[in-house]
N, C-alpha and C positions, 0 to 999 in steps of 0.2 A: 504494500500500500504506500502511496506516494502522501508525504503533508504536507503541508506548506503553512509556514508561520513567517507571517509580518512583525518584527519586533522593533519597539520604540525605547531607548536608553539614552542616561546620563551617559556619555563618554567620558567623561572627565577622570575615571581612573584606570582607562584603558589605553592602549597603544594602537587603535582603531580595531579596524574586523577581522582583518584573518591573522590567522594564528603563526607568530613570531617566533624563535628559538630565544631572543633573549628580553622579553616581554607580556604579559598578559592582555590577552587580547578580547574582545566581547567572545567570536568563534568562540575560542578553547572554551570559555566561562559556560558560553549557554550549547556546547557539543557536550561537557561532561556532567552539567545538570541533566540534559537527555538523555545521557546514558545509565544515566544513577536511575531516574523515571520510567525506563521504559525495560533497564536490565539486561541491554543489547547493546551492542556497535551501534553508533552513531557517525556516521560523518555529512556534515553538510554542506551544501551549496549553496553562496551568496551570492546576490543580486544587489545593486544597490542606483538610488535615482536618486539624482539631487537637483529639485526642483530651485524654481528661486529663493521660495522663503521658508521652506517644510524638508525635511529629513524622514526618510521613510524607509527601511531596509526588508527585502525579504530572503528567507532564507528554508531551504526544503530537504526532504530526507525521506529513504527509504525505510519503512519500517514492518518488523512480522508480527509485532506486538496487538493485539487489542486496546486500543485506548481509550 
């Protein structure tokens, strides 16, 4: 099953979205709360638009779980 989650955050204590070797990033943050949630591999796919005045990121995943 395919999901697709739109997520809104403070960046402010992150090193942006995808996952860094010497940084934390939103990715790693919200791949390993998924993972902890669903009990499975998680890895995701970002997408991101940057409109003029709004911030809107989406990001999706394959998953076997029931949720």
């Amino acid at each position: 099953m395919r999901v697709r989650l739109v997520v809104a955050y403070d960046g402010t204590n992150y090193h942006g979205w995808q996952i860094q070797n010497n940084a934390i990033s939103v990715e790693e943050v919200l791949q390993e709360a998924l993972r902890e949630l669903l009990r499975e591999p998680v890895e995701l796919i970002g997408a991101i638009r940057l409109p003029n005045t709004a911030f809107k990121q989406t990001a999706g995943t394959e998953v076997t779980s029931d949720i």
